[in-house]
C-alpha positions, 0 to 999 in steps of 0.5 A: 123241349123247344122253347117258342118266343117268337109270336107272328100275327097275321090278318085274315079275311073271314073266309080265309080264316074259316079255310084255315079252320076248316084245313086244321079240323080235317087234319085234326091239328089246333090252327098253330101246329098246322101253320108251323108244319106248312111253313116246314113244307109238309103235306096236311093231309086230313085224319082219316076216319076213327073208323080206319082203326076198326079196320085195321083191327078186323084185317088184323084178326083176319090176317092172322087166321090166314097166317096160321093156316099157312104155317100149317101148311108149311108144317104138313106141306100141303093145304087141303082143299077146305084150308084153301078155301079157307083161306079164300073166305078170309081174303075175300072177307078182308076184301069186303071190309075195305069196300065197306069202309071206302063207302 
């Protein structure tokens, strides 16, 4: 573990305190960390929504009906029309879910 000794204290104006506050909470970091990967060059990009993961769960869910669909079509070697549109249903739904969530 990486033993910190070293202590640097800084002054800062109100409103650049509040924009270093407001950087480390859309981040979702303690103002420290969010120092240290700044000085390291990193790019803070905000956390994005604890919504994202619900997505990524109904894609998931979704992706993987898709993907049974064409292993039997591998299997069989054709789709039939209701499998292909099926298959349409599934990707638009998936389509829909990410319009939702960029709302």
């Amino acid at each position: 573990m990486l033993k910190r000794n070293k202590q640097v204290i800084i002054r800062l104006t109100e409103s650049e305190y509040a924009a270093l506050r407001e950087k480390a909470d859309a981040a979702g970091l303690k103002v420290s960390p969010l120092i240290r990967r700044l000085i390291e060059g990193c790019e803070v990009r905000p956390r994005p929504p604890d919504s994202y993961k619900d997505l990524a769960r109904e894609i998931a869910a979704v992706g993987s009906n898709i993907n049974q669909a064409v292993h039997l079509a591998n299997c069989k070697g054709y789709l039939s029309r209701e499998q292909i549109e099926y298959l349409s249903v599934q990707m638009a739904q998936i389509w829909r879910l990410v319009r939702e969530q960029a709302r």
